[in-house]
C-alpha positions as CSV (number, residue, x, y, z in Angstrom):
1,X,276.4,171.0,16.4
2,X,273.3,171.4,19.0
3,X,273.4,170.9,22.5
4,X,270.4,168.4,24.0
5,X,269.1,168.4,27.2
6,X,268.0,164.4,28.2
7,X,266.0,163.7,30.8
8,X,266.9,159.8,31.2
9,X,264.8,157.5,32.8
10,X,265.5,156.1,36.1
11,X,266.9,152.4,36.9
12,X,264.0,149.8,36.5
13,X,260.9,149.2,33.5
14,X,260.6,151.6,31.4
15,X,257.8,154.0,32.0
16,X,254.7,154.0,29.3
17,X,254.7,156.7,26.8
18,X,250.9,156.4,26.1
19,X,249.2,158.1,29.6
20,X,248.6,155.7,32.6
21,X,245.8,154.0,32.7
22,X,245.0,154.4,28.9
23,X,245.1,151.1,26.7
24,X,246.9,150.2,24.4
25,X,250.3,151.4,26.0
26,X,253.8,151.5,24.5
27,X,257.1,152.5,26.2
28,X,258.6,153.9,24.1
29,X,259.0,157.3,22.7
30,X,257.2,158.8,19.2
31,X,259.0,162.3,18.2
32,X,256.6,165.0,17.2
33,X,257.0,168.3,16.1
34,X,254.5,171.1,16.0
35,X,257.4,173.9,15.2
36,X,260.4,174.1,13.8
37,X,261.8,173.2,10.3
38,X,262.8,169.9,8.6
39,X,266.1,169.9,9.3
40,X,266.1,171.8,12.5
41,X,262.6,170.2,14.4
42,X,261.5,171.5,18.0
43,X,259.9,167.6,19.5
44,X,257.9,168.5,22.3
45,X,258.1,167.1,25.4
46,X,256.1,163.7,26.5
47,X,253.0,165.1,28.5
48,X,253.7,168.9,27.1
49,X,251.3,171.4,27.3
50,X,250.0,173.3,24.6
51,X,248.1,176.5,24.0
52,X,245.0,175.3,21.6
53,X,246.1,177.3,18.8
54,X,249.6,175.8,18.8
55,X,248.3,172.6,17.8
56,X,245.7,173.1,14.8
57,X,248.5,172.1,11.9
58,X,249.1,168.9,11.3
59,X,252.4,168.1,13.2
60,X,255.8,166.0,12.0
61,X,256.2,162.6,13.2
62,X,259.6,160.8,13.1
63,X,260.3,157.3,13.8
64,X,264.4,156.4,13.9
65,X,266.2,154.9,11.1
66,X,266.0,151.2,11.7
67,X,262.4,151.3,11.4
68,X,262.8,153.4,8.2
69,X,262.0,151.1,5.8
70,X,258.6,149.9,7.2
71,X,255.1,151.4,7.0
72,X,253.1,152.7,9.3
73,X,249.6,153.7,10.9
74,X,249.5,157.1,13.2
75,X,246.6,157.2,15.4
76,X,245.6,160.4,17.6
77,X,242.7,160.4,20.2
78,X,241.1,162.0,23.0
79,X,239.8,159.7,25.8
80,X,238.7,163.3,27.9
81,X,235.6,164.3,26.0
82,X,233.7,166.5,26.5
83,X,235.9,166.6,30.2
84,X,238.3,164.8,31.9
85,X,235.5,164.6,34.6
86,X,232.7,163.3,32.0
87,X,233.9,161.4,29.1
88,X,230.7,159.9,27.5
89,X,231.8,161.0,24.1
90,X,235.3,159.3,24.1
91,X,237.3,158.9,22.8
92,X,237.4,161.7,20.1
93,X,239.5,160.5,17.0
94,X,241.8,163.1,15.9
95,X,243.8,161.8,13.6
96,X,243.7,158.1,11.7
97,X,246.3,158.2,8.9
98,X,247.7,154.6,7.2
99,X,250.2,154.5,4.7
100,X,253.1,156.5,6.5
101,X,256.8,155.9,5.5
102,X,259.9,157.5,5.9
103,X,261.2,160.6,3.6
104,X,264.8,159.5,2.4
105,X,266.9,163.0,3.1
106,X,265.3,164.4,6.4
107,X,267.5,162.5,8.8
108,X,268.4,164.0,12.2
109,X,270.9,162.3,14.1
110,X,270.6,162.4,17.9
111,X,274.4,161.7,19.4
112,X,274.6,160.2,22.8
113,X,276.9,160.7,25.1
114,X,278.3,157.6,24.2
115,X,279.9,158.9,21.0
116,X,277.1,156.7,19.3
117,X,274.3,158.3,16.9
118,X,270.8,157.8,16.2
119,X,269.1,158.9,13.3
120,X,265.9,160.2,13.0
121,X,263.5,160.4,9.6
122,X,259.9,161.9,9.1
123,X,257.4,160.2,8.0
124,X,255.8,160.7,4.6
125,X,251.6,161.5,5.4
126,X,250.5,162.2,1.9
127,X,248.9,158.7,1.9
128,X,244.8,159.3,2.2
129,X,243.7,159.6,5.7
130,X,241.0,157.5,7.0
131,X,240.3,160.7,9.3
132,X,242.2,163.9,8.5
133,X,244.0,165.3,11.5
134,X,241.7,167.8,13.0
135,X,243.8,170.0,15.9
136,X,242.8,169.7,19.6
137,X,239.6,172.3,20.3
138,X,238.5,171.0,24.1
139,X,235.5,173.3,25.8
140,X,236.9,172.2,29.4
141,X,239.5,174.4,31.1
142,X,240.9,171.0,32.5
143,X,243.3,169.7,30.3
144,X,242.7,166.4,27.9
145,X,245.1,164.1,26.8
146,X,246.1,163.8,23.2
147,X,247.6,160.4,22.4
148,X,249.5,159.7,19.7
149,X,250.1,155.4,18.9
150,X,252.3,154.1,15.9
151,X,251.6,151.1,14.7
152,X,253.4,148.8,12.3
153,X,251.3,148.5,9.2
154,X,251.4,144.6,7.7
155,X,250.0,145.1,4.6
156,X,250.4,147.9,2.0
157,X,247.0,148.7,1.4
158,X,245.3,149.1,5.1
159,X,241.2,148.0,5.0
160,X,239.2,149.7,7.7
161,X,237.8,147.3,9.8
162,X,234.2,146.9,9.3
163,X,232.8,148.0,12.8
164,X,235.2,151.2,12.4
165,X,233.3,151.8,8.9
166,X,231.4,155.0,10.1
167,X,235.2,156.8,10.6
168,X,235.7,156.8,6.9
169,X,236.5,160.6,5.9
170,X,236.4,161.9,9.5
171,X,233.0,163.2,9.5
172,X,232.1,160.8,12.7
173,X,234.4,161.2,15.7
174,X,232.9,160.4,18.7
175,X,233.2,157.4,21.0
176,X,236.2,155.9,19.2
177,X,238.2,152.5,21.0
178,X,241.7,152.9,19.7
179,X,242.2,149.5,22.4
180,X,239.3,147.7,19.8
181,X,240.3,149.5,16.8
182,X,243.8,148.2,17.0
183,X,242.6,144.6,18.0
184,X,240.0,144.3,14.8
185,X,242.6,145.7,12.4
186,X,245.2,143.3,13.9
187,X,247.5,145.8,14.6
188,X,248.7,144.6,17.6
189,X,250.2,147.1,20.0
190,X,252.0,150.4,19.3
191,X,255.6,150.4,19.1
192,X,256.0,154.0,19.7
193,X,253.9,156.9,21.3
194,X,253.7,160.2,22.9
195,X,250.9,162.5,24.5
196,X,250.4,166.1,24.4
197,X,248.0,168.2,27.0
198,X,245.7,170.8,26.2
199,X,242.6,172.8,27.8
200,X,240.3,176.2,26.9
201,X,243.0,178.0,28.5
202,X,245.9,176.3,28.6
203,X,248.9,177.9,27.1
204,X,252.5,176.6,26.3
205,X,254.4,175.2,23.3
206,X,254.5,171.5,24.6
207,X,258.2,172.2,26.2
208,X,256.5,172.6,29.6
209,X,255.1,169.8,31.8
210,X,253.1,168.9,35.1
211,X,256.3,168.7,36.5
212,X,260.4,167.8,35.6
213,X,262.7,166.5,37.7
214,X,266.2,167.1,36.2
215,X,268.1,166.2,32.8
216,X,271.5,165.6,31.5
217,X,273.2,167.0,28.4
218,X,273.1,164.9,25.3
219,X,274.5,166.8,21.7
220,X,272.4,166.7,18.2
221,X,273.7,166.9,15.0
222,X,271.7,168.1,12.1
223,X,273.8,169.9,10.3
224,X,276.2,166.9,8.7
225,X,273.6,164.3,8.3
226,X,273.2,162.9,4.8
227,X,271.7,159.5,5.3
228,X,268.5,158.2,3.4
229,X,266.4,155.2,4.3
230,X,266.1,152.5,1.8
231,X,263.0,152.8,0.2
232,X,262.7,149.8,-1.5
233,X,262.9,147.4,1.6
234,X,260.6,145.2,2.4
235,X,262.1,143.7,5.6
236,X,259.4,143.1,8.4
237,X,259.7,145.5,11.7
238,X,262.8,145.8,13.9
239,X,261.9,145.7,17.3
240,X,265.7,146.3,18.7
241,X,265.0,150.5,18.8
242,X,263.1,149.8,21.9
243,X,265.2,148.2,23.5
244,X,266.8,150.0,26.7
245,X,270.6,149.0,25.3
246,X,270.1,150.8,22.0
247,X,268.7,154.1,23.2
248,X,268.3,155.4,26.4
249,X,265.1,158.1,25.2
250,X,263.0,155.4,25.3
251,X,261.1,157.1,28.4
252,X,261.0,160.7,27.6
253,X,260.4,163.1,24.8
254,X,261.8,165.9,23.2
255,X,261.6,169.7,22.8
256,X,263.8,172.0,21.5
257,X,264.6,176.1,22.6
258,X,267.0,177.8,25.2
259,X,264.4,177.5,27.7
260,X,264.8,173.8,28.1
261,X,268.4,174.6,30.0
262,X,267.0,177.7,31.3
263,X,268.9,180.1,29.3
264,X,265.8,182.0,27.5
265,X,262.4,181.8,25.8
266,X,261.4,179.3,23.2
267,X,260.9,182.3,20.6
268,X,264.7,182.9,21.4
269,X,265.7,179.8,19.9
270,X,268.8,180.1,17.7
271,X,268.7,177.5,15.1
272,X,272.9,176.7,15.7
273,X,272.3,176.5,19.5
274,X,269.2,174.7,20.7
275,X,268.2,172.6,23.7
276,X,266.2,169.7,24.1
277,X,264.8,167.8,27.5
278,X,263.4,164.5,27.9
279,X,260.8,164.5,30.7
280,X,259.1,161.7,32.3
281,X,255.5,161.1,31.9
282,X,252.9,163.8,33.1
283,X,250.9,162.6,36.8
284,X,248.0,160.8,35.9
285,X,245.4,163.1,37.1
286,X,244.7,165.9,34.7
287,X,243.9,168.5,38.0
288,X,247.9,168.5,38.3
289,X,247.6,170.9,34.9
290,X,245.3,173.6,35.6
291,X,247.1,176.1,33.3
292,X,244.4,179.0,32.7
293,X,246.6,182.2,32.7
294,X,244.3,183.9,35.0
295,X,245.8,187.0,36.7
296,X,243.4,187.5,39.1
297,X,243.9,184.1,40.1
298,X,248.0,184.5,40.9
299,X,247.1,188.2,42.8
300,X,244.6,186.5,45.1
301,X,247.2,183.7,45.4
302,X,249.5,186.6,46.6
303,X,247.5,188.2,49.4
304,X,247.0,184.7,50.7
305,X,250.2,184.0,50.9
306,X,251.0,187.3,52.4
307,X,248.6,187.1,55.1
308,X,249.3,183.9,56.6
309,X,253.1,185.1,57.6
């Protein structure tokens, strides 16, 4: 049994996963892991921030069971190339992978106060990508975005529209429209997403935001989950995860580690007592994140300080 940290959202609509003022938006939550293992996976939390080289592997993506039996489309973009200040080569298309379905036997179950369970699965990505995920290298010390959309996938076989044609094999990634790319596809809008935050000099593990205001203890189980999803289905999507009633991490993410309750360093983590928050949405200006580890920069902060007493 693992202990969770939740960080619930507040009373009124549910805030959008995808950043503010990006479109297509979704409000509701897309687990990822970078670390961790199958059965024990570290989600990291909505708006996280990463150090580059924490992101270059392809990362685990999860969608909860009753959606289990569908397939699906992960996109990944970057609307802050080649700065958040200068974006004429956005968006940058990270990842375009169709084909994704749930691998019966990895399920995580998420226990809510309640007494009720959720269950998590990953998804399969051995289907051929459209463009291979390629990690997050940005030349700007302010952070970009990294967004992460899940779309339903109608048909079993997904055709690249042809305007998108020049994607194919990920050699072109410049001045993507994930907004235009969904709307030509007909994929309509994500039903899940998440964001990750990343500059030159950034450095974290995605279980630190802009800022977090609070949580509340939630428990996961991993260790007595046996459930598969039926891989045969062919029902069409279920919509009821996102509702508010069903689940109430439909506004935050996840990341796992003794740090999220303040009781240690992620690299502390002990796989039979972990912690995980769910944290609002980052600010929508990227200046909130400058995260460049600079020394000189928290000394000269400290004779400031010292001689204005």
């Amino acid at each position: 049994m693992k202990y969770l940290a939740a960080f619930l959202a507040l009373a009124g609509p549910a805030l959008a996963q995808t950043p503010p003022n990006f479109s297509p938006q979704t409000p509701s939550f897309l687990p990822i892991a970078y670390r961790g293992s199958q059965s024990n996976p570290v989600f990291f939390n909505n708006g996280g921030v990463f150090a580059k080289n924490a992101v270059q592997n392809e990362p685990n993506v999860y969608v909860p069971s009753n959606l289990a039996n569908q397939t699906f489309l992960v996109l990944m973009v970057d609307p802050d190339a080649p700065s958040p200040r200068e974006t004429s080569i956005s968006q940058i298309l990270h990842w375009l992978q169709p084909g994704a379905r749930a691998i019966p036997n990895t399920a995580v179950d998420i226990r809510r106060q309640d007494g009720s369970t959720v269950t998590l699965f990953q998804l399969d990505m051995t289907a051929r990508a459209i463009a291979p995920y390629r990690g997050p290298s940005p030349p700007s010390q302010e952070p970009h975005r990294y967004i992460f959309m899940l779309f339903p996938q109608q048909n079993g076989t997904f055709v690249l529209p042809n305007e998108f044609q020049q994607f194919q094999g990920g050699k072109v990634r410049q001045k993507f429209d994930a907004q235009a790319f969904a709307q030509a596809a007909g994929l309509g809008a994500p039903i899940l997403g998440n964001f990750l935050l990343v500059g030159s000099r950034t450095l974290g593990d995605g279980s630190q935001t802009a800022g977090t205001n609070g949580f509340d203890v939630l428990e996961l189980d991993t260790a007595t989950s046996t459930g598969a999803p039926n891989t045969t289905s062919t029902s069409s999507w279920d919509s009821t995860w996102t509702s508010s009633s069903d689940m109430a991490l439909t506004s935050g993410s996840w990341t796992s580690g003794p740090a999220a309750l303040g009781t240690g360093s992620p690299a502390a983590q002990s796989v039979n007592a972990s912690a995980v928050s769910f944290p609002t949405p980052t600010p929508t200006k990227n200046s909130a994140v400058r995260i460049v580890g600079s020394s000189f920069s928290l000394i000269a902060a400290a004779f400031a300080a010292w001689f204005a007493l």
